[in-house]
py3Dmol code that shows the C-alpha trace and the ligand (Angstrom):
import py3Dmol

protein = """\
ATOM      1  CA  UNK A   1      -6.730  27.740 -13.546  1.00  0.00           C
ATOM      2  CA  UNK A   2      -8.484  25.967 -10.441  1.00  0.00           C
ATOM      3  CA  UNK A   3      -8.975  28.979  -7.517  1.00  0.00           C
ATOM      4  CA  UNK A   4      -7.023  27.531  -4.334  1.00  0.00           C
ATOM      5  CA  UNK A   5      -9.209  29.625  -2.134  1.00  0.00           C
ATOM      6  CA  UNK A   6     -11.843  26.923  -3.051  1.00  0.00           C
ATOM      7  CA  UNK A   7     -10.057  24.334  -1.259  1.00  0.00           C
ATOM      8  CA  UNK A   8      -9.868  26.174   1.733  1.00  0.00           C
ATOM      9  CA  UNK A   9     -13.611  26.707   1.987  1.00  0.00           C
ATOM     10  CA  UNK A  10     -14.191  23.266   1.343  1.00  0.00           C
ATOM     11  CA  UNK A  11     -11.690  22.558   4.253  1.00  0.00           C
ATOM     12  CA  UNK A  12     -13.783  24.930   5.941  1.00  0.00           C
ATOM     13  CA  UNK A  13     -16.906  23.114   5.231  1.00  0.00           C
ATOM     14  CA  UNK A  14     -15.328  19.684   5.782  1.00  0.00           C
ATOM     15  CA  UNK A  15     -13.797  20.567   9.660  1.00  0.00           C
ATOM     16  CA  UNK A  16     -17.304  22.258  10.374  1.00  0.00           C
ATOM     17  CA  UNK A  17     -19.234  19.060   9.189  1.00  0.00           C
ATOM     18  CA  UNK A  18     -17.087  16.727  11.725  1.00  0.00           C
ATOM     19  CA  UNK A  19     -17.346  19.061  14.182  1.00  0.00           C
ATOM     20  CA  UNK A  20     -21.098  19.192  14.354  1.00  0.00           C
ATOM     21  CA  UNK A  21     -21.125  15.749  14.239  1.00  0.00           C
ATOM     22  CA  UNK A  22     -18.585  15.367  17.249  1.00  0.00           C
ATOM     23  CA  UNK A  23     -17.495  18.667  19.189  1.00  0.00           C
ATOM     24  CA  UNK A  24     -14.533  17.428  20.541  1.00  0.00           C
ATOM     25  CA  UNK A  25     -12.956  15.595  17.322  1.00  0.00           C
ATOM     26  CA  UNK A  26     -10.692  17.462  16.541  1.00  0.00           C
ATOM     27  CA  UNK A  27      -8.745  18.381  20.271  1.00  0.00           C
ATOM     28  CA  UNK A  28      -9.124  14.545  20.834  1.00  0.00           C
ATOM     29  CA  UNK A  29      -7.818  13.328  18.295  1.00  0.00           C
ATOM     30  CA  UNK A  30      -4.749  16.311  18.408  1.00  0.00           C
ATOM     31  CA  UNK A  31      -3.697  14.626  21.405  1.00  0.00           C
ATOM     32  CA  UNK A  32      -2.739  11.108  20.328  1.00  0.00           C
ATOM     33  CA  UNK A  33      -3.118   8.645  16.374  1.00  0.00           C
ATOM     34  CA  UNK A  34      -4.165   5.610  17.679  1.00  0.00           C
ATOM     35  CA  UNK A  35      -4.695   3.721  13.773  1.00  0.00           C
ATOM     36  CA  UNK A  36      -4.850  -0.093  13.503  1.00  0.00           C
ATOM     37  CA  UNK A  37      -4.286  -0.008   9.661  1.00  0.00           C
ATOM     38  CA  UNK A  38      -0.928   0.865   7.820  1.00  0.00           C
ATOM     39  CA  UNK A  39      -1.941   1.993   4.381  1.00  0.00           C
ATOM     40  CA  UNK A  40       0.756   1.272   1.339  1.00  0.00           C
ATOM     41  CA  UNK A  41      -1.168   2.363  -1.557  1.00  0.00           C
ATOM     42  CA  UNK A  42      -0.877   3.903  -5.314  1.00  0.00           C
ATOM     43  CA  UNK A  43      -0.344   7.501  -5.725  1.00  0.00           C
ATOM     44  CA  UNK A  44      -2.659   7.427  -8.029  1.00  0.00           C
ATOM     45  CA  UNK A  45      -5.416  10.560  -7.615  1.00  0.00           C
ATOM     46  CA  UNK A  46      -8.249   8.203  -7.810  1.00  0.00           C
ATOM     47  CA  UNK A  47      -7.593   5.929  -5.121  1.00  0.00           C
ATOM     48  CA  UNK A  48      -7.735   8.112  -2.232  1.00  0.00           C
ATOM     49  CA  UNK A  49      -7.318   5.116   1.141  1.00  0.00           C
ATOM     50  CA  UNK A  50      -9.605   6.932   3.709  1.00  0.00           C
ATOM     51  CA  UNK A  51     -12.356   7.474   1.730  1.00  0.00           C
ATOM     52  CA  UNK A  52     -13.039   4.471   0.056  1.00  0.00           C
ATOM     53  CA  UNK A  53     -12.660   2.165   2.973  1.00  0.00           C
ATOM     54  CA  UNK A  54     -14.696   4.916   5.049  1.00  0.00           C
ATOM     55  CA  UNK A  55     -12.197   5.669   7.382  1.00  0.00           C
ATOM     56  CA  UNK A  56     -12.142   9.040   9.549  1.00  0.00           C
ATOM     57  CA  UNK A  57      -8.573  10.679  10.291  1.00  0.00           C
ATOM     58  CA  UNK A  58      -6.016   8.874  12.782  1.00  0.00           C
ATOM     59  CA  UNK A  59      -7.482   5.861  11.621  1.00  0.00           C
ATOM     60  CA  UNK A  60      -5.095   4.803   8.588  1.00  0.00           C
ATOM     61  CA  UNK A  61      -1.407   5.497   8.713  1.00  0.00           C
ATOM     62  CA  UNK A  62      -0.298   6.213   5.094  1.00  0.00           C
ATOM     63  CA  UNK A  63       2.277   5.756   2.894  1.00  0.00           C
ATOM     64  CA  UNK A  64       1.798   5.731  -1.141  1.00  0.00           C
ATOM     65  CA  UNK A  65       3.870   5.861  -3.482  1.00  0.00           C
ATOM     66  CA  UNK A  66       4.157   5.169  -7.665  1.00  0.00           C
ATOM     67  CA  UNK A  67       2.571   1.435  -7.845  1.00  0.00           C
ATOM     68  CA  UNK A  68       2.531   0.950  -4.476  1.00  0.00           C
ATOM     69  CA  UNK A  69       5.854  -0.297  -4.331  1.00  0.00           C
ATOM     70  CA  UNK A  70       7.787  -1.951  -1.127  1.00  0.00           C
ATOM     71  CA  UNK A  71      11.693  -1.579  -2.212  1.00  0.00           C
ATOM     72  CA  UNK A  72      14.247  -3.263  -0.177  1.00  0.00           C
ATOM     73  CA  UNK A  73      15.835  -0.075   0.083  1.00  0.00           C
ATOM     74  CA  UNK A  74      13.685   2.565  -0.084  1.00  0.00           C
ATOM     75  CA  UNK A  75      14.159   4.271   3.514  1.00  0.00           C
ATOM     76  CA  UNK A  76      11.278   6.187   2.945  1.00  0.00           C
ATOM     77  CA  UNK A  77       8.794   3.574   3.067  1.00  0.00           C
ATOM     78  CA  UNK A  78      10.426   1.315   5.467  1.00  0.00           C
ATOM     79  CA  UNK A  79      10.597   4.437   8.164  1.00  0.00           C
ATOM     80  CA  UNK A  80       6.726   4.235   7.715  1.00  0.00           C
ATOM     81  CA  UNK A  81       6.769   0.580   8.373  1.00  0.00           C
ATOM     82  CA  UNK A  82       9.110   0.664  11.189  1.00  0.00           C
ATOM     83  CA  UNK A  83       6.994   3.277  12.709  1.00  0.00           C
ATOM     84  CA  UNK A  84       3.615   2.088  12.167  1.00  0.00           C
ATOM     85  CA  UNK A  85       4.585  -1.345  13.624  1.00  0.00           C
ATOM     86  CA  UNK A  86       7.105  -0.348  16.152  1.00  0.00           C
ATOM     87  CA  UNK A  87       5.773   2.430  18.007  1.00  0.00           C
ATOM     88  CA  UNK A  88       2.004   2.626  16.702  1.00  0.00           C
ATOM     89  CA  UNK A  89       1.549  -0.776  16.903  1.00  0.00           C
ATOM     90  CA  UNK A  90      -0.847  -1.385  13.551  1.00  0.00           C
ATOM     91  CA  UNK A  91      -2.834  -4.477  13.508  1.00  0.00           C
ATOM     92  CA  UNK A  92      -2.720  -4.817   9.735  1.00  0.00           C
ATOM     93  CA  UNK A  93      -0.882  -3.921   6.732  1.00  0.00           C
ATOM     94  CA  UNK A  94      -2.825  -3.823   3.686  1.00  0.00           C
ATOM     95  CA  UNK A  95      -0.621  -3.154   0.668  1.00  0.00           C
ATOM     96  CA  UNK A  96      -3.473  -2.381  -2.097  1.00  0.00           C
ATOM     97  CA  UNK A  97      -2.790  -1.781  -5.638  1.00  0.00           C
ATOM     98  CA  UNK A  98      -5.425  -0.811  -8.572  1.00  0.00           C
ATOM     99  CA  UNK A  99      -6.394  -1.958 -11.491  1.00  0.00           C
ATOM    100  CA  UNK A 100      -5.240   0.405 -14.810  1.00  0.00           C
ATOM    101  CA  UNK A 101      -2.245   1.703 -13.018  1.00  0.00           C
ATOM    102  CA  UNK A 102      -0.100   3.867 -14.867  1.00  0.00           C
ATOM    103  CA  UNK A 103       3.242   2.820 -13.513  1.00  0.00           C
ATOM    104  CA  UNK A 104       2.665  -0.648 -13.947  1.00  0.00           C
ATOM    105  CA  UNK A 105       1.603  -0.011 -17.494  1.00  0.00           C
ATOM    106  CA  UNK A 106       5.058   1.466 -17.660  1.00  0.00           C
ATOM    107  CA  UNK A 107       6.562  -1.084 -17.028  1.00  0.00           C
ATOM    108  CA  UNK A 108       5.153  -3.481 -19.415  1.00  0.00           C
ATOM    109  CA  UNK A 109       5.911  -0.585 -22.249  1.00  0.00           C
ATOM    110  CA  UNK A 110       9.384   0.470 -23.664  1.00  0.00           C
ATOM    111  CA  UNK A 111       9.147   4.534 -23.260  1.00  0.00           C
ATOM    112  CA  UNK A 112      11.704   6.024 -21.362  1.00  0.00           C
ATOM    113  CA  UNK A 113      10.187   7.853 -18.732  1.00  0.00           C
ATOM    114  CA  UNK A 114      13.323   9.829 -16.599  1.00  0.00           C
ATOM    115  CA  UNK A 115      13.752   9.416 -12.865  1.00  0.00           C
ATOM    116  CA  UNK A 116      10.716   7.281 -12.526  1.00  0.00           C
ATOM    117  CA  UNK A 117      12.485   4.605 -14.606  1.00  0.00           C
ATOM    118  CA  UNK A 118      14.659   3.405 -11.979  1.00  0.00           C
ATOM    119  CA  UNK A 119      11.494   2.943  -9.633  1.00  0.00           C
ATOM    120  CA  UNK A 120       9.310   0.963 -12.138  1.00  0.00           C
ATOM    121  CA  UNK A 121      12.810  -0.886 -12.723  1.00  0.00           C
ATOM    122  CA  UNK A 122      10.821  -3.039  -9.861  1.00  0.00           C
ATOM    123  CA  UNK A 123       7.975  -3.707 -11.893  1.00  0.00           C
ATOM    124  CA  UNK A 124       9.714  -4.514 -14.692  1.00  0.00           C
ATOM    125  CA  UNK A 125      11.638  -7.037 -12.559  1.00  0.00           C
ATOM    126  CA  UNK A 126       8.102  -8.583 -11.402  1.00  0.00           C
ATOM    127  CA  UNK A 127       6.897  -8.727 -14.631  1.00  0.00           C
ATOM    128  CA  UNK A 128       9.989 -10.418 -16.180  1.00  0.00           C
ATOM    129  CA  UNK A 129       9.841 -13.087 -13.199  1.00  0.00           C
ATOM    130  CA  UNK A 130       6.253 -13.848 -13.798  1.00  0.00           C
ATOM    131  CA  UNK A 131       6.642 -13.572 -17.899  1.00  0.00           C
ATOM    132  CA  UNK A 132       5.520 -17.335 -17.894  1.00  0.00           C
ATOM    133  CA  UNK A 133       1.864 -16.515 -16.281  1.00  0.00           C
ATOM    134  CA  UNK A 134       1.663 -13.506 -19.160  1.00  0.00           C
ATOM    135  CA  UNK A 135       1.721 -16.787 -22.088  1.00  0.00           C
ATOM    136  CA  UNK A 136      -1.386 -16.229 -24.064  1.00  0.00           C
ATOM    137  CA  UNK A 137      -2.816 -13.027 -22.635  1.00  0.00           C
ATOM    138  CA  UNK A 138      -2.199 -10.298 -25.882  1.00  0.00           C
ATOM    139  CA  UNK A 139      -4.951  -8.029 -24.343  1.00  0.00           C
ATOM    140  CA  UNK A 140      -2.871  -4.871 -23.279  1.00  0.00           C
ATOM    141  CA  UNK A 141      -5.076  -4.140 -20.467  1.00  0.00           C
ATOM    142  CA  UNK A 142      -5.758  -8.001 -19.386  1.00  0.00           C
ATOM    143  CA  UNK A 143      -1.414  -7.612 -19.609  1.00  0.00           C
ATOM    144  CA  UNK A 144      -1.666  -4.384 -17.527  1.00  0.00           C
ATOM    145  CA  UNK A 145      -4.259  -5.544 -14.869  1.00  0.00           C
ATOM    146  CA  UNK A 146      -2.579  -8.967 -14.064  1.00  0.00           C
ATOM    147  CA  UNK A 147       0.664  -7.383 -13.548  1.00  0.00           C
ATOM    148  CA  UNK A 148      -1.346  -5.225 -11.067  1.00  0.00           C
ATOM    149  CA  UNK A 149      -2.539  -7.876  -9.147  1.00  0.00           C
ATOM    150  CA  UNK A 150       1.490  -9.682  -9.391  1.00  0.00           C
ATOM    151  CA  UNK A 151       2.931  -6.659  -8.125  1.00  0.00           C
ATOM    152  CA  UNK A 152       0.606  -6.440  -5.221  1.00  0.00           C
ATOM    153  CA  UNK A 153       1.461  -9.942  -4.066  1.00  0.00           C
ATOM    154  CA  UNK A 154       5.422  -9.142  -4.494  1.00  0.00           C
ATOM    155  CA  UNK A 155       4.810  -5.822  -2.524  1.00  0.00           C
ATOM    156  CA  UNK A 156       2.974  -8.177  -0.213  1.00  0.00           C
ATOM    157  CA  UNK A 157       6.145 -10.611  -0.035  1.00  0.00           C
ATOM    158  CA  UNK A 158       8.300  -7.461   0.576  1.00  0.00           C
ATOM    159  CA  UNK A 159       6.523  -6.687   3.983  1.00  0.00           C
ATOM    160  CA  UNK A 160       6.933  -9.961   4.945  1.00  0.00           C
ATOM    161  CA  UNK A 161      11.122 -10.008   4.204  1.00  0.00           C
ATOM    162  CA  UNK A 162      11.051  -7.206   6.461  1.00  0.00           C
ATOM    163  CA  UNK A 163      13.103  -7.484   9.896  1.00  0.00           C
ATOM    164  CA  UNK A 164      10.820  -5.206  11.300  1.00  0.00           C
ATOM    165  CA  UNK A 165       7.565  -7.220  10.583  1.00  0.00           C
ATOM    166  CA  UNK A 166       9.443 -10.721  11.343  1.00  0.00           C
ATOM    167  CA  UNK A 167      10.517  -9.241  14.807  1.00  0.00           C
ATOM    168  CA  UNK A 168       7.184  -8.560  15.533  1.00  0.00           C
ATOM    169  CA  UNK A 169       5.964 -11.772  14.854  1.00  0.00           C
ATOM    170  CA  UNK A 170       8.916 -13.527  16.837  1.00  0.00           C
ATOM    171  CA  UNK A 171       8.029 -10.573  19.645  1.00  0.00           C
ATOM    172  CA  UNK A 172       4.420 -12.195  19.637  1.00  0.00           C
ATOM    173  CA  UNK A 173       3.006  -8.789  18.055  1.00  0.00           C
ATOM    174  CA  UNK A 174      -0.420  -8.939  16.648  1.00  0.00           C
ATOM    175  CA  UNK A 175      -0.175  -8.152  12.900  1.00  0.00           C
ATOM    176  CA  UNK A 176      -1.356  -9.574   9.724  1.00  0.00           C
ATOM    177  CA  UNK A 177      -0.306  -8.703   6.372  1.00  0.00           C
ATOM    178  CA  UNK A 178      -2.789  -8.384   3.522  1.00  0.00           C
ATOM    179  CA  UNK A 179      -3.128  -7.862  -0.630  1.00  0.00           C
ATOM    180  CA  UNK A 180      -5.772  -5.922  -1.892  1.00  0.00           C
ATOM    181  CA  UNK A 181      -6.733  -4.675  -5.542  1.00  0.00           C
ATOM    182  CA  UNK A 182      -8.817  -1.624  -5.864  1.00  0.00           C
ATOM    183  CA  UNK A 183     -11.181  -1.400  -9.345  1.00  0.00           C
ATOM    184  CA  UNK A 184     -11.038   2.924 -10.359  1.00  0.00           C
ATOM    185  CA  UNK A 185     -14.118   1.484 -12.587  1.00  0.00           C
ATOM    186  CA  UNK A 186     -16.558   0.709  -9.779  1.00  0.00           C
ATOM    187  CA  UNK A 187     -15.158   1.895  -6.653  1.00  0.00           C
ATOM    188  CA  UNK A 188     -14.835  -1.640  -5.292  1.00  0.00           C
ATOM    189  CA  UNK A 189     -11.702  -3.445  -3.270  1.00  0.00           C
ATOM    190  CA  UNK A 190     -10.958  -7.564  -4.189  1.00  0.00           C
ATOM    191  CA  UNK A 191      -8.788  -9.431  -1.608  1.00  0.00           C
ATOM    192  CA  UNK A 192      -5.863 -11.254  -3.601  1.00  0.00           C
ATOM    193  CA  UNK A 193      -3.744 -13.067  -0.942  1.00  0.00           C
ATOM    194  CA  UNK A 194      -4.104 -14.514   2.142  1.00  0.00           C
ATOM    195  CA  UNK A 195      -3.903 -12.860   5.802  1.00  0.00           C
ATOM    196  CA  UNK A 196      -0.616 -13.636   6.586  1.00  0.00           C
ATOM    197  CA  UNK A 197       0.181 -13.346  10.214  1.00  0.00           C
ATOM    198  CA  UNK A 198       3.597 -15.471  10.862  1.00  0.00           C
ATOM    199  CA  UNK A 199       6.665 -16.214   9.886  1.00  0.00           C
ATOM    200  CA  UNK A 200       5.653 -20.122   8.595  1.00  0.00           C
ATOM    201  CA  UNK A 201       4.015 -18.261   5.127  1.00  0.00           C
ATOM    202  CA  UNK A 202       7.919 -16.481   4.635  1.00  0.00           C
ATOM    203  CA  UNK A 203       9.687 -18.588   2.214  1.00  0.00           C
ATOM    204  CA  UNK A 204      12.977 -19.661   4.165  1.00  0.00           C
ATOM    205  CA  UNK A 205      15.581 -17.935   2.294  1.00  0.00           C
ATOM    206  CA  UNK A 206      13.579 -14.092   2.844  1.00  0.00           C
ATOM    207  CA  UNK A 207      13.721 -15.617   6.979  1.00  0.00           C
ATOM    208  CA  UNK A 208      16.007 -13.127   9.288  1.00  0.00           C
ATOM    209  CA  UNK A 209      14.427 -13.708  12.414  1.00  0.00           C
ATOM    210  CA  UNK A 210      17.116 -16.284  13.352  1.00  0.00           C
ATOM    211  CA  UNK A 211      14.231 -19.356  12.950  1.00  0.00           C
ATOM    212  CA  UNK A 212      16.036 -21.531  11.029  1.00  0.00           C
ATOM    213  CA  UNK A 213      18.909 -21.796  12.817  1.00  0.00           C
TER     214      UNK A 213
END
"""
ligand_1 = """\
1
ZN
Zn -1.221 3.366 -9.781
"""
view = py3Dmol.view(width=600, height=400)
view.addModel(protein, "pdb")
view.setStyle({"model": 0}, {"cartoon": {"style": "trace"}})
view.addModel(ligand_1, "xyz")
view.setStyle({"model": 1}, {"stick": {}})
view.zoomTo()
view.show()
């Protein structure tokens, strides 16, 4: 069994590195998060957000989750949302997804898994809506790693059904939505959708800012 008192020396090593670096890091940034990035990522151990877009603490607000999912009713996440964008006021969303992901594999598959069932339920749901796209494809991981990239652009749409991001747009807020896929085989990030900063790329019916009225 891993010793835990390793991770404390290498927290040890890690705060003494930034604080030779910059003295005052740490009491600075105690004193106030200013990040311009809201983070909804994969829980995934290998795709750890700060590191691999190289940024420092209190510069990406975080929220991850199993398949980086955005559900209509998942308080959880939308508390994260409504705080990043209300009261932290994040330039960007990126919702960023990766390729091999277990819980989207999941959902493509027929095991019953237990609680975690009802969350890849979502997934599924993605998957079934898209089946058409899947026509042809029999490679299970060409299956798996185009549902990763659909699932991203649905989480995508979910930020964008939000009241909380459409009331920023109608407010004038600056902030632009964004899908990303991350590749656990070479470290890299891929853009898949378009910066979408206003309400004219929300499909009409997913509009509750009062617009089309
Ligand atoms: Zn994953």
């Amino acid at each position: 069994m891993t010793d835990l008192n390793s991770l404390f020396q290498n927290n040890r090593s890690w705060a003494n590195a930034i604080k030779a670096e910059d003295p005052d890091f740490f009491t600075t940034l105690a004193k106030q998060q200013r990040p311009e990035f809201l983070w909804i990522g994969c829980a995934d151990s290998r795709v750890p957000a700060n590191e691999i877009v190289g940024l420092m603490p209190g510069e990406l607000f975080v929220h991850r989750n199993i398949a980086n999912c955005v559900v209509h009713t998942d308080i959880n996440c939308h508390s994260v949302i409504e705080y990043a964008v209300k009261f932290l006021k994040v330039k960007h969303i990126i919702v960023c997804g990766h390729y091999g992901c277990g819980g989207v594999q999941a959902a493509l598959g027929h095991e019953q898994l237990g609680v975690a069932d009802h969350w890849i339920r979502h997934i599924r749901d993605v998957y079934y809506n898209k089946r058409k796209d899947f026509k042809g494809i029999d490679d299970d991981k060409q299956r798996v790693n185009l549902l990763c990239e659909l699932n991203v652009k649905q989480q995508v749409a979910n930020v964008c059904h939000t009241p909380i991001v459409q009331n920023a747009w109608s407010s004038g807020q600056e902030l632009a939505i964004h899908g990303w896929i991350y590749d656990v085989k070479d470290g890299l990030l891929k853009k898949l959708t378009q910066t979408i900063n206003s309400i004219e790329s929300v499909r009409e019916q997913y509009r509750v800012d009062g617009s089309t009225e």
